[in-house]
N, C-alpha and C positions, 0 to 999 in steps of 0.2 A: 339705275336712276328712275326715276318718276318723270312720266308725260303729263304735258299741259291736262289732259285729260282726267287726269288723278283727281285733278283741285277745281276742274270744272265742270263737273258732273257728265261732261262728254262721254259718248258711248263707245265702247271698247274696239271698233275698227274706224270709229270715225274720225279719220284721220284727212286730209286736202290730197287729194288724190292727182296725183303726177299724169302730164300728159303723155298718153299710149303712144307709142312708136308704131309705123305700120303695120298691116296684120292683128294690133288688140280689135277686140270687140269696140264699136265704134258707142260715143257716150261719155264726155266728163260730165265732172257735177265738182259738189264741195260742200261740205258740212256745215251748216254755219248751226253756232251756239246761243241760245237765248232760254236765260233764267234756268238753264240746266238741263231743257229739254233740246231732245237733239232734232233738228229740222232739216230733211234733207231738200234741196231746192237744185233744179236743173238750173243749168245757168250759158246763156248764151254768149257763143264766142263773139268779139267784136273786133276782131283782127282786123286793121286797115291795107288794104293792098297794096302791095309796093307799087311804084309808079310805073308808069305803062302800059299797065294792068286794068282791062277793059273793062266797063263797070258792068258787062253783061256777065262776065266769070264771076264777081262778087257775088252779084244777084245767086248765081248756080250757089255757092257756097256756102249763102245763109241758108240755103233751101234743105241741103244736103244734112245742114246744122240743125233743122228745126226738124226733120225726119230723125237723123238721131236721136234729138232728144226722148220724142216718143218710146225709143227703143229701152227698157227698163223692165226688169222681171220681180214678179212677188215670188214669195215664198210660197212653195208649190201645198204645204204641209196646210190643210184644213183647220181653220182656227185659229193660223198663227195669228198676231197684234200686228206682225212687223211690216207694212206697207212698202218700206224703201230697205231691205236688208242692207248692210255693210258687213262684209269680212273679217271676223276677229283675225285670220292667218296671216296674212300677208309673207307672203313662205316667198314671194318671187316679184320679178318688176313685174310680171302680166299677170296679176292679180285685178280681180274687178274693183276693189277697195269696197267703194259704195256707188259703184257703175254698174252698167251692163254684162251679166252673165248668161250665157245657157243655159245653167242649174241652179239655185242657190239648195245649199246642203244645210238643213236644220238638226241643232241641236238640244234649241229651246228657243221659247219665244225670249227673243235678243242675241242670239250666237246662231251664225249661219258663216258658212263657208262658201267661198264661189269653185267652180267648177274649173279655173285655172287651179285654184288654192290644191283642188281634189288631184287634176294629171299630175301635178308638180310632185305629188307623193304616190300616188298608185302608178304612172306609167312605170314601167321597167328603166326607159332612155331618158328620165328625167333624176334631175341631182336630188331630188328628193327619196328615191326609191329608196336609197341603200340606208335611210336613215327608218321610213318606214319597214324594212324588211328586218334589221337588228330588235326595232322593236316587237315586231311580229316572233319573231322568234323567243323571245325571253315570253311572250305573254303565254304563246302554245303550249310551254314549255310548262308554264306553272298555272295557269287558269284553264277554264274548260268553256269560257263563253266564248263566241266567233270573233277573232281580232279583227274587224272590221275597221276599213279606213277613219268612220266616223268615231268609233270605239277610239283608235288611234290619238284621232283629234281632239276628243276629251280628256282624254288621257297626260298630252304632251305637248298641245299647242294652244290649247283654248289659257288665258289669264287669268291669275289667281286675283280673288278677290279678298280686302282685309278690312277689318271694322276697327277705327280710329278707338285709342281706349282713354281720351278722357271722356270724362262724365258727362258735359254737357256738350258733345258733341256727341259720338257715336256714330258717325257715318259711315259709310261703305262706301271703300277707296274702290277703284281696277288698277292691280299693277300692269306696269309693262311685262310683255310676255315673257322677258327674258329672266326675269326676278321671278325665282323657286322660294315662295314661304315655306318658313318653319313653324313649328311652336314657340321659339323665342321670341322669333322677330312678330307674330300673332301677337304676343303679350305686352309688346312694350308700342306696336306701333302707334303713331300719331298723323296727322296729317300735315304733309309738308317736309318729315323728314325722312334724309336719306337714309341708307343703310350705312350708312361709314359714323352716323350720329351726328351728324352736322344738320342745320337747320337750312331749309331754303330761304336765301333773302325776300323779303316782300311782306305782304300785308297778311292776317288770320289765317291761314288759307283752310281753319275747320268752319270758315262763314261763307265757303263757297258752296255749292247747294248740291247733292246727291243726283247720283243717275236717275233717271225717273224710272230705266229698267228696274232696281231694287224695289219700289214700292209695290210693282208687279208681281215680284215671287212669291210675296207672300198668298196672292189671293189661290185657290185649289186650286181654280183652271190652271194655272200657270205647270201646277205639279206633273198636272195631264198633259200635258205638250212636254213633257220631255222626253225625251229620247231614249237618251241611255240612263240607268240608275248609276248616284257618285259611287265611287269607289274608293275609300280614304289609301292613303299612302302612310305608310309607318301609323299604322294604326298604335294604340297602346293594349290595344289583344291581340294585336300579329303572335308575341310569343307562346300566348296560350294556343295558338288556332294554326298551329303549324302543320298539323294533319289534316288540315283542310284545301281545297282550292279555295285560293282567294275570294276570287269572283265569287264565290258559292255563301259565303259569311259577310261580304262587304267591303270587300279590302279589292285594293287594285294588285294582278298579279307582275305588273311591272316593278313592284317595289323590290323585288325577289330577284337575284342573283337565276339565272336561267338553272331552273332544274332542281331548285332548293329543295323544294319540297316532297319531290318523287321518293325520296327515302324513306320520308316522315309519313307518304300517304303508302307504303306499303304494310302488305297485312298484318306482319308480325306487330308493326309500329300502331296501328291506330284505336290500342287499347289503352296506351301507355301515356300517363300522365307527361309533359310536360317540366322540365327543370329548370326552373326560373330565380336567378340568384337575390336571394334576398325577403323569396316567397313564401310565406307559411307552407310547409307542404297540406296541411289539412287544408288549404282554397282550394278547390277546385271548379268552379262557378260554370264549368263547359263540360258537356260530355265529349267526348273523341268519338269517331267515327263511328266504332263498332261496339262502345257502351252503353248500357242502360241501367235501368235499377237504382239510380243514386240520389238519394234526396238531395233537395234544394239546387237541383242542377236545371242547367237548361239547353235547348238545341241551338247552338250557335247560329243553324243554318236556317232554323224554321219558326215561327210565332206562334207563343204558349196561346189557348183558348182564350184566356181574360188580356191578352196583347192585343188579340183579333178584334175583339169585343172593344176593347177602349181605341183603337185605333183602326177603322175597319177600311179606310181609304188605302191602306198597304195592304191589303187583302191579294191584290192582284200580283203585285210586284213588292215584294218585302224588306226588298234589297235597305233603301236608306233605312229603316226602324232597322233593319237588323244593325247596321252596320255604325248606328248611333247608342242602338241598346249593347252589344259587343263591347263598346269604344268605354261608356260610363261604367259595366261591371266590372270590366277588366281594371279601371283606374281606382275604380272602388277598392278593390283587395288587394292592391298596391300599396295604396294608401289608407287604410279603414279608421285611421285615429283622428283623422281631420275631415270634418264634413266637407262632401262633392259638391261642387258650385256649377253653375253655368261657366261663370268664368274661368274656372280650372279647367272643364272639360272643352270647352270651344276652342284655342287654340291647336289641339289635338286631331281637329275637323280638317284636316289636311286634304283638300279636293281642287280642282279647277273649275273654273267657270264661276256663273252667278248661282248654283246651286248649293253653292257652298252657303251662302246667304242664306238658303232655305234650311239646311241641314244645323244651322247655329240656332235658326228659331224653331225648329222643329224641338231639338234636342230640349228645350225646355219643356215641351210638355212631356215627354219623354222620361228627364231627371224626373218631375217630380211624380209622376206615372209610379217609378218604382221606387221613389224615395216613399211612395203611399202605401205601397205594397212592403215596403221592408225589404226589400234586395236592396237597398243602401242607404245609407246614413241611416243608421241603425246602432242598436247594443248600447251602450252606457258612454254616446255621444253626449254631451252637453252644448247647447246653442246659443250663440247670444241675439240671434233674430231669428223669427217664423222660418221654416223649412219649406212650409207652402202658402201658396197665392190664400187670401182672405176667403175667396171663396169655396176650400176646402175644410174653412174649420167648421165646427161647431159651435154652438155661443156658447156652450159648459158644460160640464161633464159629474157626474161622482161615481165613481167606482168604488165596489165593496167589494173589501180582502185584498190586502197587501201582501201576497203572498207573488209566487214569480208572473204568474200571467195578469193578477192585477196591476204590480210595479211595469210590467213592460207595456204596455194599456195604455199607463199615467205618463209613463216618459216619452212612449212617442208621440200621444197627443199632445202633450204640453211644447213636444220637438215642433211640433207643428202649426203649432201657436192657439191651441185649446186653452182655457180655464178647466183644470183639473183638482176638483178633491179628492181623495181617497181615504173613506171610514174604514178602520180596522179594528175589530172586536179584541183584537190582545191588547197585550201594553207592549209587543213587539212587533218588528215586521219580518215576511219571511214566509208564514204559514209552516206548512210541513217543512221546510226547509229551515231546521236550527240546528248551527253548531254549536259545539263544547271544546273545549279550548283546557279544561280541567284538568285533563292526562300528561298534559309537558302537549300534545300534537292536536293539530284539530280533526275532530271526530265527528263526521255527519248525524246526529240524530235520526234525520231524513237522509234526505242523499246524498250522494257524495260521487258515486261514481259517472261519468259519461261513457254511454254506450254508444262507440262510432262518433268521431271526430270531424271525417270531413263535411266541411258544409255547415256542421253543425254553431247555432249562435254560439255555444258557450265557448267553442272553441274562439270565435270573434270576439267576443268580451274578453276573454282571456290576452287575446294580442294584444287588444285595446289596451288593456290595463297592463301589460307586462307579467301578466299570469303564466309560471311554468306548471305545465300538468306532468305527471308522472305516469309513464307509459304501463301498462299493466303486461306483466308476461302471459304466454301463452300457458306456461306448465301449470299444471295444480295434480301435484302429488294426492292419492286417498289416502289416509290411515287408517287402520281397523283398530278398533279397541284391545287392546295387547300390546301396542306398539307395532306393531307389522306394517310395514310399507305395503299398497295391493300393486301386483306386479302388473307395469303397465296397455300387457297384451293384454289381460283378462281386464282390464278399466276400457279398454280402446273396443273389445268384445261385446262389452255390454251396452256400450255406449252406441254403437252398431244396432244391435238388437232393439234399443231404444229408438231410434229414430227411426227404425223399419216400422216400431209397433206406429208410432205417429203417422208414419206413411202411411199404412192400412186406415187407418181415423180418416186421413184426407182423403181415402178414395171412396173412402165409405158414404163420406157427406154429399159428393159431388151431388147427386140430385135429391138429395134428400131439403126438404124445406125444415120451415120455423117449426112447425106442428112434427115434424119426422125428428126432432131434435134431441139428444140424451144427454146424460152429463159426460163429460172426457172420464172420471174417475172409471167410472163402470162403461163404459167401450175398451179403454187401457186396459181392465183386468178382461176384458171379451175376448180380445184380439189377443193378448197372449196368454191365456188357455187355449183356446181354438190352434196358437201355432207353438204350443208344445204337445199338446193332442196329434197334431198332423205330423208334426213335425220327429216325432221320437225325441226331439233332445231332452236331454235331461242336464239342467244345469245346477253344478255344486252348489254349496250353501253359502259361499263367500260371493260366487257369481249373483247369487239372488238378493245377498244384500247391497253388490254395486249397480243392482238395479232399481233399490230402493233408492239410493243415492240420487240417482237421478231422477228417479219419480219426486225427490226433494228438491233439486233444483228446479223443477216445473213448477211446482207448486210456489218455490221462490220467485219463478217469473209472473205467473200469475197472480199473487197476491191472495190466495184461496186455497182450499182444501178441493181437489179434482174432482169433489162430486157436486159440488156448485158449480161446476165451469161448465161452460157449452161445449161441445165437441164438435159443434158446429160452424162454432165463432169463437175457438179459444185466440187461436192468432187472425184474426182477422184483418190485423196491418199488415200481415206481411204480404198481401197483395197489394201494396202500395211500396213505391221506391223507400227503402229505409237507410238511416244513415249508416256509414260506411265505413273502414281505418279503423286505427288504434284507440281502444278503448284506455279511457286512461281515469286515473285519480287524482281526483282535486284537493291534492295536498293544504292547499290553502280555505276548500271548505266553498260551497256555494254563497254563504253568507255574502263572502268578500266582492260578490259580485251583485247581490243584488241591493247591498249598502251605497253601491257606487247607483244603481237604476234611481234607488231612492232621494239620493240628494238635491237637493233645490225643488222636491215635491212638497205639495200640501197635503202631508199623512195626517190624521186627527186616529191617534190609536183612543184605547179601553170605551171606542164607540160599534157599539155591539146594534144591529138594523134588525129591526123587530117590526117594520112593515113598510113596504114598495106599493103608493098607489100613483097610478097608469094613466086614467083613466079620462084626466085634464090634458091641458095642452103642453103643463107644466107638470113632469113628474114629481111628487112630493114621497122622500124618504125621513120616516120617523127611526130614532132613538130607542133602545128598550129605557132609556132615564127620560125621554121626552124631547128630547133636542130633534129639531125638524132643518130638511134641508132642500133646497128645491132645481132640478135642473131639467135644460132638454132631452137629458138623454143619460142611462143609467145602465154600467156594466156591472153584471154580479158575476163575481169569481169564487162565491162559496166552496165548499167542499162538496162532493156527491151528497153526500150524507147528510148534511144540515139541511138540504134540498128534498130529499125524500122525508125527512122529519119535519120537518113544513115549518122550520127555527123561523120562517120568512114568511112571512103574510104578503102574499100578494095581491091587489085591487083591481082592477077585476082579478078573479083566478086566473092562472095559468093555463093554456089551451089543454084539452086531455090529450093532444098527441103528446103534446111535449111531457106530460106527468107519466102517461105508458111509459115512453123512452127513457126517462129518470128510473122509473120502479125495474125497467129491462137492464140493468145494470146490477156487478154487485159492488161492495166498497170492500175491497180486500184490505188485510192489516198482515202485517210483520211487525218483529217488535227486534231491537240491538241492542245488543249488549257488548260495551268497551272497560278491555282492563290492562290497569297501569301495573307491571312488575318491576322488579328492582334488577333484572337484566335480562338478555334475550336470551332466556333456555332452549328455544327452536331455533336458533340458526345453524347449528351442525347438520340437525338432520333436514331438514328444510333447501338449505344450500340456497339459499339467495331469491326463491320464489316467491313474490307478493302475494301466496296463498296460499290456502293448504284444505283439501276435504275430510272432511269427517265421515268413513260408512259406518252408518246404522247400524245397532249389532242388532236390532229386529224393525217389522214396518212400524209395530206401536210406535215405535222411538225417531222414525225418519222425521227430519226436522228441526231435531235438538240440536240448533247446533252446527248446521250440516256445511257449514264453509267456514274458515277464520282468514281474517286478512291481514295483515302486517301494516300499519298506518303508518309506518317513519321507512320507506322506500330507503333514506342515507342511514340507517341503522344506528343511529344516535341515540333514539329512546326508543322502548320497549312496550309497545301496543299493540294488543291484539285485538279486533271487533269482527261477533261473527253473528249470524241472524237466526233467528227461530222461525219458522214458518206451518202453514200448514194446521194439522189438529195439533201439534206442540203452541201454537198462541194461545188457545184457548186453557190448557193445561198451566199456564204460567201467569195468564191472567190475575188472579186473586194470591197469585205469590209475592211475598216481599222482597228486597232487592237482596238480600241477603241471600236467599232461598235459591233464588236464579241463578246467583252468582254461585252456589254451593254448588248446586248440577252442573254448570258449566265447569269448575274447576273438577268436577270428578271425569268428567271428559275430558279435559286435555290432561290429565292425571293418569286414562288409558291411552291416549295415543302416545304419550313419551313419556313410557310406565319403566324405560329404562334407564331413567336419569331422573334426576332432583325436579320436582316441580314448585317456585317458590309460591306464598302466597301472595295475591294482588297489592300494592300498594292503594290504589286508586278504583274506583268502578265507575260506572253507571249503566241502569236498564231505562230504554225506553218505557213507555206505555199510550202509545197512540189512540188504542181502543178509548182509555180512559180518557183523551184528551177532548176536552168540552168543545171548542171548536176546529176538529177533525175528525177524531173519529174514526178513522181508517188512514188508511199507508196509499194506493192508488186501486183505482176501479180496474174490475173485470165484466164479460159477458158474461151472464146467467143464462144456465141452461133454457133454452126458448129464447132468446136475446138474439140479436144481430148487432152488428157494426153500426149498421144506421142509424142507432139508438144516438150515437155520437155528431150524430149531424142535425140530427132532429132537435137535440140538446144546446147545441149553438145556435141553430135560427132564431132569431132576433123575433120579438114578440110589437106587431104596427111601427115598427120601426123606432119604436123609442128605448125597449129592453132589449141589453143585449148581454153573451151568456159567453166566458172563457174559462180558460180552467183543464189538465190534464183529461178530466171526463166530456170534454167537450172539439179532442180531437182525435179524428177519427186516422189519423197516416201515424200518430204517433201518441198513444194514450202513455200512463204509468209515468213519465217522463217530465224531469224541471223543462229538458226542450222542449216538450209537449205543449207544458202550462205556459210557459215564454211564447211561443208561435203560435199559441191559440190567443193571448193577450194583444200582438201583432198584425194579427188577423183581422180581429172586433177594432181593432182603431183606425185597421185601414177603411172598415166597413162604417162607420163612426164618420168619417172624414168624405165619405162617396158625396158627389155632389147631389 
C-alpha cells in the first residue's frame, strides 16, 4: 500500500513519531506538512496533572520538557541541507523517527538513519542481526566492495522511489519501504494507485505537490553528498557481465544467488563470451575480463577517454555512468530494431533511495551521449521524431557522395533531426558498392564480403533488417595448373614461411622512421634471400610457387603491387583493435543495405560538385551544370582519387597538411570478374568449400586470378567470382570483356583439366580504374606514408568542412565498415555542441 506520504509530498521518515517508553532518548516532536514542504517543529507537551498533584512537580516537568526539547542532533556529514534529519528505517519501536539520536547516519542529503535504526542491525543480540548478517554473506560472496551496515541500508531498507507516467504530471512518488519496484510496475505507475490496480478513493491525488527533496537531486552538490554509488538490481547487462563483480560494473551484488558468479569469474571463464538466448552471437558490446583487441567494445568496468571528457564529474567515482551506460548498451543489442528511449530504459533503473531520481535524469544525457556517438540507435533505424535535444543539431547539412559513409552521414543526421541533402555525381547511389543481380545471384562489383562480424555495423544492419549472411569456411584448397590438388602440409609450409618473412619486415621497421622507409615488395624479396642464403633451404619449384600465391593474396589485401606499398605502414591498423568472428558473405549484396540507409533521404543524383567555397559564414557548393547550394556545414565523402585530382575546387584551398596527407596515400584497384555456367563442374572436387586457390604457374602470372568463390553457398546456381590483382590489373586494363573472360576460362580449364569445362552462360568484368567517379578499389600507404595520413584526412577544415570516406579511417581503411563508421563519426562530430 501507499502512505499518506506518497500523495503529500511528505518526506520518506516523516512520519508522527509515537511516545518513547522509558530508557528512549528523551525528545518528541511531529511532522507537520505544508505546501509539501516538510517542517519539522518541536512541540511542547501540555499534559495536565492528575489531581493532587502539586503544581510545583508540573513546574519541574515543563522545565525538564523544555530542556529536551533543545536536545536534537544535525547531521554530523559537512554540507548536508538536512537541519532536522528523520529516519527513513524505522526497523524498531526505539527508533529516533525525526527525534533525538546519538548519531544520525547519512546517506544523502535527505536519507539518514538514527543510531537505534544502526544497533537494531549491527548489534549481534539485536533481532535485526541475523537479517543483516544473510545479507552480508550473499554480498561477500559475490561483490568485492565492503558490506558495510550503510552499504546494507541502501541496499535493503532505504525506499524506492517511482515517477508517475502520465504526461502531465510526472512526479516522483516514495513508496512505502515494504513495496519492491520492478520495471513493470515503473511503466505503468500512476499516482494514487495501488498495486492490485485499483484506484484510491478521493480527489486528483497527481495535484498533490512533490517532495521538495526531488528538486534537490538534481543540483551537482547533491551528487557530492552522497555516499555510496547506486547499484541497479537486475540490471539488463547483469547477463552479459557475469564475469564481473557486480559492484565493479554497477550492479548490486545482492541481486545474485550467494556465490553465482565465482565460477564465471574463474580463469579459464573470463575470456569466454556469454550465452544469452535470443542474442545475435556477433553482439558482443563487453569485453570479459581477460580480453582485449576487439573492436567496437568497451570496459564495462572503466570510462572510454571521450566518456571522461563528456562526463568529467564521474571522474572520481564512475560507478552510476557506468552502470547507466552498461544498462542502455546492453538494452540496445537486445533490442536494436526499435529505437532506445529514456522511457524504455528508465524503468530498468532499479535502485533504492532518491538516487534513483538522479540516475533517470542522468541517463538522458547519457542515451543521447551515445545515441551521438553511434553505440546506439544506429544502422538503418528510421525515426519519426528528432533522436536529440535541438541543441545538437545543425541548422543543414549537404553531403557529397552517396556512397556508404555519405548514406550513414545523411541518416544519422537527419536521425537526429538535421536538414540533410546529399549530391551525388552518378545517376546511382552506392559509390563503389554496386551490385549485379545478372548471373541468377547477387554479385559484388565492389564488396561483398565482411571481414569479422562481431561488433561489426553491418552485421547490425543485417539484424535489423533480417539479413542472413553466409558464413565463409575456413578451407581453401590451392590448385595448380594441371589439376593437381597442392598437398596441404606444403600450403601450411609455405604459408609459415610467409608470415615469418612478414615478421622479419616488423622488426625491421620498429625504429626505423618515415625517411628509413622502403617499399614491402623489395624488403619481402630482401628477407627471403638473406633467409635462404643463411638458411641452406632450398625449396622445390611448387613450394616457390605457393609462395607466390601468397605474395598474391597480399597484394589482394592491399590493393597494390608490393612495390608501392610501405613496409613501414603496410598494416598499419592492425595496432588498433580489429573486428573479430566469422567472416561471412553477403548473399544478399551490400546494396540491400544501403537502399534501406537511403530511404526518406534527400539524394539529388547526376549532380557532379565542381567547387566547395568556405570561406563565408555560409558554405556555398556549385554544380559542374551551375546549380548552387548553400549550407552550414559540408561533408565530402569523395573517393581518395577524385581528391588528389583536385575533381573539387576548393575556396580557400585546402590546408598543405591535409593535401601532403592525400598525396601520402595510394588509391589501390582490383578489378572482378563473375561467370554464370550452365552447372556446377567444381563441386566434386571442391567438396563444398566457398573457395578455391589458384597457384601461379610463374610470379609474372601471380594474380590472375588468384582465388575463385562460389557465390550460391545452397548450390542452386552456378557462379563463380574471382579477383585480379596486383601487376595483372594493369595487364587486363585495355582488354575487352571478352579477352578476360578468355584467360580466365583457360585457367580454370587448367585447374579441372580432368573433366569437362563448360563455357560461361553469363559474365561480367569490372573496370574500376576506368570508373569516372572512382577510380580505384580502396587506398593504401605509400612507401614514405604513415597511418596518420588517415587522421590528417578526416580533420575538419574551421569547422565547417568535413571529410569521411574508407580513406579517412585510420582503425579500419579498405572497408564498407570503414566508410560506414567514418560517415558515423563526422556526424557525431557535426552534431558536437
Amino acid at each position: 500500500m501507499l502512505t499518506d506520504a506518497d500523495y503529500s509530498g511528505n518526506a520518506s521518515g516523516a512520519r508522527r513519531s509515537k511516545k518513547r517508553s522509558s530508557g528512549d532518548s528523551p525528545g518528541d516532536g511531529q511532522s507537520v506538512r505544508s505546501s509539501g514542504r516538510q517542517v519539522n517543529v518541536r512541540v511542547k507537551r501540555t499534559n495536565n496533572p492528575p489531581p493532587g498533584q502539586c503544581k510545583r512537580k508540573a513546574t519541574d516537568t515543563e522545565e525538564e520538557d523544555e530542556q529536551s526539547e533543545k536536545k536534537y542532533r544535525k547531521c554530523e556529514k559537512a554540507g548536508c541541507s538536512a537541519t532536522y534529519p528523520v529516519c527513513f528505517a524505522s526497523s524498531n519501536e526505539r527508533c529516533a523517527k525525526n527525534g533525538y539520536t546519538s548519531r544520525w547516519y547519512h546517506l544523502s542529503c535527505g536519507e539518514h538513519f538514527c543510531n537505534e535504526c544502526f544497533d537494531h542491525y549491527y548489534r549481534s543480540h539485536k533481532d535485526g542481526y541475523e537479517t543483516y548478517a544473510s545479507w552480508k554473506k550473499v554480498w561477500t560472496s559475490n561483490g568485492k566492495s565492503e558490506p558495510s551496515l550503510k552499504a546494507f541500508m541502501a541496499d535493503q531498507q532505504l525506499p524506492f522511489w517511482v515517477q508517475c507516467t502520465k504526461p502531465d504530471c510526472r512526479k516522483w512518488r516514495q513508496l512505502t519501504k515494504e513495496i519492491v519496484l520492478t520495471p513493470t510496475m515503473a511503466m505503468s505507475y500512476r499516482c494514487g494507485v495501488k498495486f492490485n490496480n485499483t484506484k484510491i478513493e478521493g480527489s486528483d491525488l497527481c495535484s498533490q505537490p512533490e517532495d521538495l527533496r526531488v528538486a534537490e537531486v538534481i543540483d551537482s552538490w547533491w551528487h557530492s553528498m552522497l555516499i555510496l554509488p547506486p547499484l541497479l538490481k537486475d540490471s539488463p547487462a547483469s547477463p552479459f557481465l557475469a564475469a564481473y563483480y557486480p559492484d565493479c560494473v554497477g550492479m548490486s551484488p545482492s541481486s545474485c544467488p550467494p556465490g553465482s558468479g565465482a565460477e564465471l569469474r574463474g580463469q579459464h571463464c573470463r575470456t569466454a563470451q556469454p550465452q544469452i538466448p535470443g542474442l545475435s552471437p556477433y553482439f558482443q558490446p563487453f569485453y570479459q575480463p581477460n580480453e582485449c583487441g576487439k573492436a567496437l567494445c568497451v570496459r564495462p568496468d572503466m570510462m572510454e577517454l571521450d566518456e571522461l571528457y563528456e562526463f568529467p564529474e564521474f571522474s572520481r567515482d564512475p560507478t552510476m555512468y557506468l552502470a547507466l551506460r552498461n544498462l542502455i548498451l546492453a538494452a540496445w543489442h537486445r533490442d536494436c530494431k526499435e529505437v532506445l528511449t529514456p522511457q524504455k530504459c528508465a524503468p530498468h533503473i532499479v535502485v533504492r533511495g532518491l538516487v534513483r531520481v538522479r540516475c533517470v535524469q542522468e541517463m538522458d544525457r547519457v542515451l543521447h551521449f551515445m545515441t551521438r556517438k553511434g553505440l546506439i540507435n544506429t544502422g538503418v533505424l528510421a525515426v519519426s521524431r528528432p533522436l536529440l535535444p535541438e541543441r545538437y543539431r545543425s541548422k543543414n547539412v549537404i553531403v557529397i557522395g552517396a556512397g556508404a559513409s555519405g548514406l550513414a552521414a545523411a541518416r544519422q543526421l537527419q536521425n537526429f533531426g538535421t536538414q540533410v541533402v546529399v549530391l551525388e555525381a552518378r545517376e546511382r547511389i552506392g559509390g563503389r558498392v554496386w551490385d549485379d543481380a545478372s548471373l541468377g545471384v547477387t554479385v559484388g562489383q565492389g564488396a561483398q564480403i565482411v571481414n569479422g562480424c562481431v561488433n561489426n555495423p553491418i552485421a547490425l544492419m543485417c539484424e535489423q533488417m533480417g539479413i542472413k549472411m553466409h558464413k565463409l569456411g575456413e578451407r581453401c584448397d590451392l590448385f595448380q595448373e594441371g589439376g593437381h590438388m597442392t598437398d596441404t602440409a606444403i600450403d601450411k609450409r609455405m604459408e609459415f614461411h610467409f608470415n615469418a618473412i612478414l615478421d622479419v619486415v616488423a622488426e625491421w621497421r620498429k625504429d626505423k622512421t618515415q625517411n628509413q622507409d622502403a617499399p614491402l615488395g623489395e624488403k619481402v624479396r630482401e628477407v627471403y634471400k638473406n633467409f635462404l642464403q643463411e638458411s641452406g633451404i632450398q625449396f622445390s619449384e611448387l613450394e616457390e610457387k605457393v609462395m607466390q600465391f601468397h605474395l598474391s593474396n597480399l597484394e589482394y589485401a592491399c590493393g597494390s603491387t608490393l612495390d608501392q606499398v610501405s613496409a613501414r605502414s603496410w598494416d598499419h591498423n592492425e595496432f588498433f583493435a580489429q573486428f573479430s568472428g566469422d567472416h561471412t558473405l553477403l548473399t544478399r549484396g551490400y546494396s540491400a543495405l544501403l537502399l534501406r540507409l537511403a530511404q526518406g533521404l534527400d539524394i539529388r543524383t547526376k549532380c557532379a560538385v565542381q567547387s566547395i567555397d568556405y570561406s563565408g559564414d555560409v558554405i556555398k557548393v556549385t554544380s559542374s551544370k551551375g546549380s548552387q547550394w548553400t549550407a552550414h556545414k559540408v561533408l565530402v565523402t569523395v573517393p581518395l582519387t577524385l581528391l588528389q585530382k583536385n575533381l573539387i575546387q576548393f575556396y580557400p584551398p585546402l590546408p598543405e597538411r591535409k593535401l601532403k596527407a592525400l598525396n601520402s596515400l595510394g588509391a589501390g584497384i582490383i578489378e572482378k570478374i563473375a561467370l554464370q555456367f550452365p552447372y556446377r563442374f567444381w563441386d566434386k572436387k571442391v567438396q563444398g568449400a566457398d573457395y578455391f586457390g589458384h597457384v601461379p604457374p610463374s610470379p609474372d602470372q601471380r594474380g590472375m586470378f588468384g582465388v575463385f568463390y562460389d557465390l550460391d553457398p545452397q548450390g542452386k546456381q552456378s557462379v563463380l567470382m574471382s579477383v585480379i590483382t596486383g601487376d595483372a590489373v594493369p595487364f587486363v586494363r585495355d582488354m575487352g570483356e571478352s579477352e578476360v573472360v578468355c584467360e580466365c576460362m583457360k585457367v580454370l580449364r587448367q585447374l579441372f583439366k580432368e573433366q569437362e569445362v563448360p563455357e560461361p552462360l553469363n559474365y561480367f568484368v569490372t573496370q574500376w580504374s576506368k570508373d569516372v567517379w572512382s577510380q580505384m578499389s580502396y587506398s593504401f600507404v605509400k612507401t614514405g606514408g604513415s597511418g596518420e595520413a588517415y587522421d590528417i584526412i578526416a580533420e575538419d577544415v574551421q569547422g565547417k568542412l568535413f571529410f569521411a570516406g574508407e580513406a579517412t579511417n585510420r582503425h579500419f581503411p579498405q572497408t564498407v565498415t570503414g566508410a560506414y563508421l567514418s560517415g558515423v563519426r563526422e556526424a557525431s562530430k557535426m552534431s558536437a555542441v
